[in-house]
C-alpha positions in Angstrom: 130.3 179.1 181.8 129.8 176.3 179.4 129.0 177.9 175.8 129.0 175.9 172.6 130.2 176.8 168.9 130.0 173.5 167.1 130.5 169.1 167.7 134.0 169.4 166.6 134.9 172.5 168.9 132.9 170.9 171.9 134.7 167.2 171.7 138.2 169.9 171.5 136.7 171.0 174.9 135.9 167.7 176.7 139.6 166.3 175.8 141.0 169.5 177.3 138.7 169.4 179.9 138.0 172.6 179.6 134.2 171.3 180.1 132.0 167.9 180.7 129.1 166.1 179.3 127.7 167.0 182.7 128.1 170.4 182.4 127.3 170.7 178.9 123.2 169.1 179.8 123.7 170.8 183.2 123.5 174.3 180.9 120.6 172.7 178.1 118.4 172.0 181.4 118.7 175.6 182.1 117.8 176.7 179.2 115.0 174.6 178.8 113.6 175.7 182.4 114.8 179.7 181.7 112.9 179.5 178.4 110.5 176.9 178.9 107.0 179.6 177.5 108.4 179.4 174.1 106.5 175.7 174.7 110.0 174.0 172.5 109.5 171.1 174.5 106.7 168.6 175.7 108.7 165.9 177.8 112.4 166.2 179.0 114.6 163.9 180.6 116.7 164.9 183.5 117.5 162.7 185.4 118.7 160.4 183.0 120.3 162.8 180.3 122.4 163.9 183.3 123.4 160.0 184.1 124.4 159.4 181.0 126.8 162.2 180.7 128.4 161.3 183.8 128.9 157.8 182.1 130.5 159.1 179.4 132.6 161.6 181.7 133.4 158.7 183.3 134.5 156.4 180.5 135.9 159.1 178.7 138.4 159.6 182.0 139.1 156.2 181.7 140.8 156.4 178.5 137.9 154.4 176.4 137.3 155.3 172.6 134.7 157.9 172.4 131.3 157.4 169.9 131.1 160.1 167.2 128.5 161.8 169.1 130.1 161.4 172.3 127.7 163.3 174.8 126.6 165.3 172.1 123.0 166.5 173.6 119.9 165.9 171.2 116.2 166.6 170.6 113.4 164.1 169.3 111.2 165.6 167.1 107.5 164.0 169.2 106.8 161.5 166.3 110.4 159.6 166.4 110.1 156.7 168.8 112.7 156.7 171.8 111.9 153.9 173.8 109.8 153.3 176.9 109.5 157.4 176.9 106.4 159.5 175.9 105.4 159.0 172.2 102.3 161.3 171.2 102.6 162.8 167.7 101.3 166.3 169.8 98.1 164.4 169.7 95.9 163.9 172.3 94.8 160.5 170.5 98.0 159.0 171.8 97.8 159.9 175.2 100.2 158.2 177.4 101.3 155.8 174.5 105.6 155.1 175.2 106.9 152.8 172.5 108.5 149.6 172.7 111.7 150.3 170.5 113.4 153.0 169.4 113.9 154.1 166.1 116.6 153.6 163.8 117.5 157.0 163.6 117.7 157.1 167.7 119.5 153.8 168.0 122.1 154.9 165.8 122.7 158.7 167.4 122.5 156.7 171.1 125.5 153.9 169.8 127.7 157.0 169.1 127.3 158.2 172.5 124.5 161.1 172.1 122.7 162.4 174.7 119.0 162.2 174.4 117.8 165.6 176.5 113.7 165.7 175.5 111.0 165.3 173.0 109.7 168.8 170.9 106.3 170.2 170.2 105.5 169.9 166.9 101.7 170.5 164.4 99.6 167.3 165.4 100.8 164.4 163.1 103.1 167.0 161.6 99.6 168.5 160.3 100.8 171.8 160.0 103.0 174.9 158.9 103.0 177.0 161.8 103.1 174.6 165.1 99.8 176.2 166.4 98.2 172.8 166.0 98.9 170.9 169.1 97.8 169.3 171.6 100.1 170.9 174.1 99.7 174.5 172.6 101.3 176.9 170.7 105.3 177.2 170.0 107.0 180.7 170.3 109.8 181.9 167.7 112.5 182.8 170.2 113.6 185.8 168.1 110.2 187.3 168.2 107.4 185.9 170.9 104.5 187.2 168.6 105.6 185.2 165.8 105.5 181.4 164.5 108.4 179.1 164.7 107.0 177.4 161.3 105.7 173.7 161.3 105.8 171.3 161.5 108.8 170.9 163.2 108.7 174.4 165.0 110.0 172.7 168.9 113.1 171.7 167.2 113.6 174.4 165.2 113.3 176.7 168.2 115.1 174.1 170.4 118.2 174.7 168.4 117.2 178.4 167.9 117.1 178.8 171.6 119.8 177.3 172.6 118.2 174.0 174.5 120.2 171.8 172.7 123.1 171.4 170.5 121.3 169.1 167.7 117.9 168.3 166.9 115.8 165.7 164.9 112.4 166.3 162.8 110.3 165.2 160.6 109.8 166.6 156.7 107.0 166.0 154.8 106.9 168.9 152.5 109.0 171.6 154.6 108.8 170.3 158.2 112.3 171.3 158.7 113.3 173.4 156.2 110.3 176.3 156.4 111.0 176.3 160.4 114.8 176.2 160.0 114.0 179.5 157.4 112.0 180.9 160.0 114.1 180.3 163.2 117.4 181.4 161.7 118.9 178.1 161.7 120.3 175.4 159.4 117.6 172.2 158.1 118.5 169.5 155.9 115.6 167.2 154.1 118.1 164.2 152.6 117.0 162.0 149.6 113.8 160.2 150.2 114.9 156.8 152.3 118.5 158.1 152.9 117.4 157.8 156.6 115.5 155.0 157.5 111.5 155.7 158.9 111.5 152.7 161.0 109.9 154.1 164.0 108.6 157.5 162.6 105.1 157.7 163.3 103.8 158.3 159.5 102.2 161.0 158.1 102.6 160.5 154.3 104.6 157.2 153.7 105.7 158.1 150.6 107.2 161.9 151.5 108.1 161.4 155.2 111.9 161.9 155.9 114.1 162.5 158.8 115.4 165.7 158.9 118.2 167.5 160.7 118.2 171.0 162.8 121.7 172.2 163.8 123.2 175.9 164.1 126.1 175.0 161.1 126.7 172.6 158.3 129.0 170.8 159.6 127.0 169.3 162.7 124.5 168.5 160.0 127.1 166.6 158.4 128.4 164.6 161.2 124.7 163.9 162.4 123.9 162.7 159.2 126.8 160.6 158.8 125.7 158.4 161.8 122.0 158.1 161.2 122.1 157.3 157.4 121.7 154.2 155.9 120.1 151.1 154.7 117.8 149.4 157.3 116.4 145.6 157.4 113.2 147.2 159.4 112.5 149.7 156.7 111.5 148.7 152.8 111.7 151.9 151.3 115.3 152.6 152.7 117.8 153.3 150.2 121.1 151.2 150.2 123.4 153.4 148.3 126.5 153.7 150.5 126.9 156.5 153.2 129.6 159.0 152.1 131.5 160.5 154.9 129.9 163.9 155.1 131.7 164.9 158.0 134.7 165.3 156.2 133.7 168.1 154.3 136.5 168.9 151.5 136.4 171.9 150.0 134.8 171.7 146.7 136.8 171.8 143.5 137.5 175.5 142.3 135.8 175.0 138.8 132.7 177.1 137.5 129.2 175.9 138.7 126.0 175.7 136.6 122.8 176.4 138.9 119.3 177.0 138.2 116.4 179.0 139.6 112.7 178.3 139.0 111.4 182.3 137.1 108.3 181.5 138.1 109.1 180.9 141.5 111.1 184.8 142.1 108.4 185.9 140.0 105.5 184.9 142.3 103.1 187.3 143.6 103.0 185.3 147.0 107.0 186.0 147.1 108.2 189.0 149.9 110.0 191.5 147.8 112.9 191.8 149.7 113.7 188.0 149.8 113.0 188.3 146.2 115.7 190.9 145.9 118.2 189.3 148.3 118.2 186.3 146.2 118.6 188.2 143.1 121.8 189.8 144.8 123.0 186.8 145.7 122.8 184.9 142.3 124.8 188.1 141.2 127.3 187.7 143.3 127.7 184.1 142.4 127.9 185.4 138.8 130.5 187.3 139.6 132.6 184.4 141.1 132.4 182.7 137.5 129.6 180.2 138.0 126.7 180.0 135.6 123.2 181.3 137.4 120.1 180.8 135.0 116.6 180.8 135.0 114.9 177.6 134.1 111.0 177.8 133.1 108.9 175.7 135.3 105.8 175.6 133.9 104.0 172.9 137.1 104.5 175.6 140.2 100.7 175.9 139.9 100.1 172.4 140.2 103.2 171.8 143.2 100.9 172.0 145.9 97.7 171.1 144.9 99.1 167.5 144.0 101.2 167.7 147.5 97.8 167.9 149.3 95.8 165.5 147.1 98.6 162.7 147.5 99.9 163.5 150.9 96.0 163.5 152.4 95.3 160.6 150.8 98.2 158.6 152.5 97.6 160.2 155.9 94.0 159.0 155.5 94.9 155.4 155.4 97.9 156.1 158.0 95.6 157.5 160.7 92.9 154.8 160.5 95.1 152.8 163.0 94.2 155.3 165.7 91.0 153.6 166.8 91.6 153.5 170.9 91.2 150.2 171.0 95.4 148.6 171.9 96.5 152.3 173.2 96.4 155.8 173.0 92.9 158.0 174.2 89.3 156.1 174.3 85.7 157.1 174.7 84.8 156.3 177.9 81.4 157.0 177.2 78.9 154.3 176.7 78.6 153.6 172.7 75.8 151.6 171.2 78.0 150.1 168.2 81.7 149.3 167.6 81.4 151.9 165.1 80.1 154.7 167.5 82.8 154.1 169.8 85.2 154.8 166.5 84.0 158.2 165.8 83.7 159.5 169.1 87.5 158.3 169.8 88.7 159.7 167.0 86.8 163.2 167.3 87.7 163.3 170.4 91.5 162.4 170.2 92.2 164.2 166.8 92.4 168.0 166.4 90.4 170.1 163.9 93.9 170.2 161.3 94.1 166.1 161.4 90.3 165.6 160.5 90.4 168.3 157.6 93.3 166.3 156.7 91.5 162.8 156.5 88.3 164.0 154.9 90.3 165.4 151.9 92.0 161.9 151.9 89.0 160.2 151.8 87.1 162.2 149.6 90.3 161.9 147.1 90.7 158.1 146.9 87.1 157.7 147.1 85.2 155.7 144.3 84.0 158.6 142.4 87.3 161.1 142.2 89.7 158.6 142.9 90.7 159.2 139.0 89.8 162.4 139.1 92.1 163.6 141.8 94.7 161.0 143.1 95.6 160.0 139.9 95.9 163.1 138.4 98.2 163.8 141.2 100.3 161.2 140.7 100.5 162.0 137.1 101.9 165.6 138.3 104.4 163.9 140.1 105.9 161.3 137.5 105.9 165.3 135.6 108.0 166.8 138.3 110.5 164.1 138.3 111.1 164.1 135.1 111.8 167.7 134.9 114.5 167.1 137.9 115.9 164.7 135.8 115.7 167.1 133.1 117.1 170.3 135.3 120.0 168.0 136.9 121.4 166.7 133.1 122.0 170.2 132.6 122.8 172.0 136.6 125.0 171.0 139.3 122.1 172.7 142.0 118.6 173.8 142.0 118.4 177.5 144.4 115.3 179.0 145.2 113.7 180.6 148.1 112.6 178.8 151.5 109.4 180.7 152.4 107.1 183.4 150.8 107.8 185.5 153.5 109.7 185.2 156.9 108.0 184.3 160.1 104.2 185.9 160.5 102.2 186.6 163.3 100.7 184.2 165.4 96.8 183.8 164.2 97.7 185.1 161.0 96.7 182.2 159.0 94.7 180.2 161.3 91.2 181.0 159.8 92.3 180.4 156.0 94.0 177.3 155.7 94.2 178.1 151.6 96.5 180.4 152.3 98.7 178.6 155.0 98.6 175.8 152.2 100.0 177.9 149.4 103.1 178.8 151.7 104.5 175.2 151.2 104.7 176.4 147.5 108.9 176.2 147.8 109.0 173.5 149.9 107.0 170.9 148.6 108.5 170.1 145.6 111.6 168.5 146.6 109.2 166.0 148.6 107.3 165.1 145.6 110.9 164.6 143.8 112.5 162.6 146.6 115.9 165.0 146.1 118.0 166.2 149.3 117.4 169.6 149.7 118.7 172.4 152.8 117.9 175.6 154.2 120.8 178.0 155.0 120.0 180.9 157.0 122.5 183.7 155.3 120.3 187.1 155.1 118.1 188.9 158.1 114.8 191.3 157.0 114.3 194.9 157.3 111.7 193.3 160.2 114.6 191.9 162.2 113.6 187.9 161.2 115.6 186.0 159.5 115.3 184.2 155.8 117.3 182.6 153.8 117.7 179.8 150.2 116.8 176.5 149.5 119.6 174.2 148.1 118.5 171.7 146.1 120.9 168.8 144.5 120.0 165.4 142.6 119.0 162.4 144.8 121.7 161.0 146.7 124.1 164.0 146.3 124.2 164.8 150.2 128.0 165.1 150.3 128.0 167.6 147.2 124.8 169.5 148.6 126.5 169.7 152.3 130.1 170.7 151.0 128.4 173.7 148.3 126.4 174.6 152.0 129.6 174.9 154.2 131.2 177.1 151.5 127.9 179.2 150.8 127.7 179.7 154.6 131.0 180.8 155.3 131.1 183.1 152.0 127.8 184.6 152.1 126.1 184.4 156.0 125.4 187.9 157.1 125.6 188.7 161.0 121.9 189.6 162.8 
């Protein structure tokens, strides 16, 4: 029975022949189909995931080098393009839309020999905390039915979570994979801003949107990350620092540690007391191991997510104007008297109720009257923030602070006040606004029986140093379910 522990064990496997690539999506499928009500997935790909594993059994048989991802099986987040295959954004605005290339990101993962095995649910447009918001319904947290996955990126989250696949990709805007990685139990990585290209992510917020990673362990995070990161001709905003070879993974130096924590942020009202508590203990612990933990005052929490949804509104407002039905997605077959009429009832009808709160606060923001008011106050709050990284990092090696407020609620919970669903980004946003890598490690489990766990947070461009303090973290402080 094919069962899988990590990349590095499972290509062990496949030279020992112990198992095969066939096998491998043979036992995804059935998860998929076994499981298929938690709604993870919207399209998979059967037929052809399971011909290209027997390719690579083939050429692996015949002696040819092997990719680093060789027949490593992998999920698309629904707003990365793969191409000629179902691209919808879990919106039902881009009904039947396939794209015509694929995205970096996927071209990348498929020249090292991955296996692509479906496309995830996600929150319309990555509109969303709790992946209740799309088109194709509702996502269910594996570990408990009645609960959200988180959002945006809940399908991939729960894809990992469930075991339907061995890697997954999503989207982070301002804790698309992080807050569902939290919730789901599993391990999410947010890299700098432009460390992986955005060519062929549909956009949200141009300026936050990042690629993000969903695996089970640091390590497969690593290697993953190693092959899709990178500068990128097709992408302006991509960074062209070198990639460091993450998969390698060297233990980190044995010398003392300085790291920060935000008081205001273990001090929050909005904060679960027991999370509070566990990360207390564990900064403790790391006190006790000779590294330096401190408090850091933080005086902008207040202002964190306000400016997130001011700025990140604003850009999804001029992002989404493209979605007129007119070159593809859904139309208004009805009979319109104007050009405009057949706009607005294309876009009510092809947008969900999360989207259009989404564009009328972008368009109130950058509109003539509070366009100083609002969007440039926000951006003002930003230029703050990184400073104050700037500030933190001349003085800490890493930033730790919690995830989520809580660990995964009920389904409905927050539907009817979207304040509140809001103000649960309060952890997550910031390193979006800041640009800096940032990952979730799932190492405590509630008195509830959900899991939680700590943000990471280390200066832009310091993957290899956030991933290597992860691996040790993990295998030092991970407690079993």
């Amino acid at each position: 029975m094919f069962k899988y522990h990590s990349i590095a064990q499972y290509h062990q496997d496949l030279l020992s022949s112990t198992t095969t690539c066939v096998e491998a999506v043979q036992h995804y499928l059935q998860q998929i189909d076994a499981r298929r009500h938690l709604n993870a997935y919207v399209h998979t790909y059967a037929e052809e995931a399971l011909q290209r594993a027997a390719e690579l059994d083939a050429s692996r048989k015949a002696g040819k080098p092997s990719g680093k991802l060789h027949g490593v099986v992998i999920a698309l987040k629904d707003v990365i393009a793969y191409k000629d295959h179902p691209l919808t954004a879990a919106s039902k605005i881009l009904e039947g839309f396939k794209p015509v290339f694929n995205a970096t990101a996927v071209e990348r993962l498929l020249a090292e020999e991955a296996i692509i095995i479906g496309s995830t649910n996600c929150d319309e447009f990555a509109m969303g905390s709790t992946n209740e918001n799309s088109s194709y319904g509702k996502v269910l947290n594996a570990l408990d039915e009645s609960r959200v996955p988180g959002g945006s990126s809940g399908g991939s989250a729960v894809a990992v979570q469930a075991d339907q696949c061995m890697v997954s990709l999503g989207s982070d805007t301002g804790g698309s994979v992080r807050q569902p990685a939290d919730f789901c139990g599993v391990v999410g990585l947010k890299p700098t801003y432009g460390r992986i290209s955005r060519h062929g992510l549909i956009a949200y917020a141009s300026s936050f949107d990042q690629i993000g990673i969903f695996a089970n362990n640091v390590p497969d995070v690593a290697l993953v990350l190693e092959v899709i990161a990178g500068p990128d001709d097709f992408d302006s905003t991509g960074a062209q620092q070198k990639v460091d070879a993450y998969s390698q993974l060297t233990p980190l130096p044995s010398k003392p540690l300085r790291i920060a924590y935000f008081k205001e942020a273990l001090e929050s009202p909005a904060l679960d007391k027991e999370i509070r508590q566990s990360i207390l203990d564990f900064t403790q612990k790391l006190q006790a191991d000779g590294h330096t933990v401190e408090p850091v005052d933080f005086e902008f929490l207040d202002y964190i997510v306000p400016a997130y949804y001011i700025l990140t509104t604003a850009e999804a407002s001029s992002n989404l104007s493209r979605y007129d039905g007119v070159k593809y997605g859904h139309r208004n077959a009805g009979k319109n008297n104007s050009l405009t009429d057949f706009y607005c009832a294309t876009r009510s009808e092809g947008f969900g109720w999360e989207v259009k709160r989404r564009i009328m606060l972008g368009t109130f923001v950058l509109s003539a009257g509070y366009y100083d008011a609002y969007f440039t106050k926000a951006q003002q709050v930003r230029k703050l923030l990184v400073d104050k990284i700037n500030l933190i990092f001349s003085q800490f090696d890493a930033i730790l602070l919690p995830t989520a407020p809580s660990t995964a609620f009920k389904i409905g919970e927050k539907t009817e006040d979207p304040i509140s669903m809001y103000l649960a980004d309060i952890f997550t946003v910031f390193s979006n606004l800041t640009g800096i890598p940032t990952i979730s490690l799932p190492l405590f489990w509630h008195t509830n029986g959900m899991p939680y766990g700590v943000q990471i947070m280390t200066n832009q461009f310091s993957e290899l140093y956030l991933l290597q303090l992860s691996q040790s973290w993990m295998q030092q402080f991970r407690t079993a379910g």
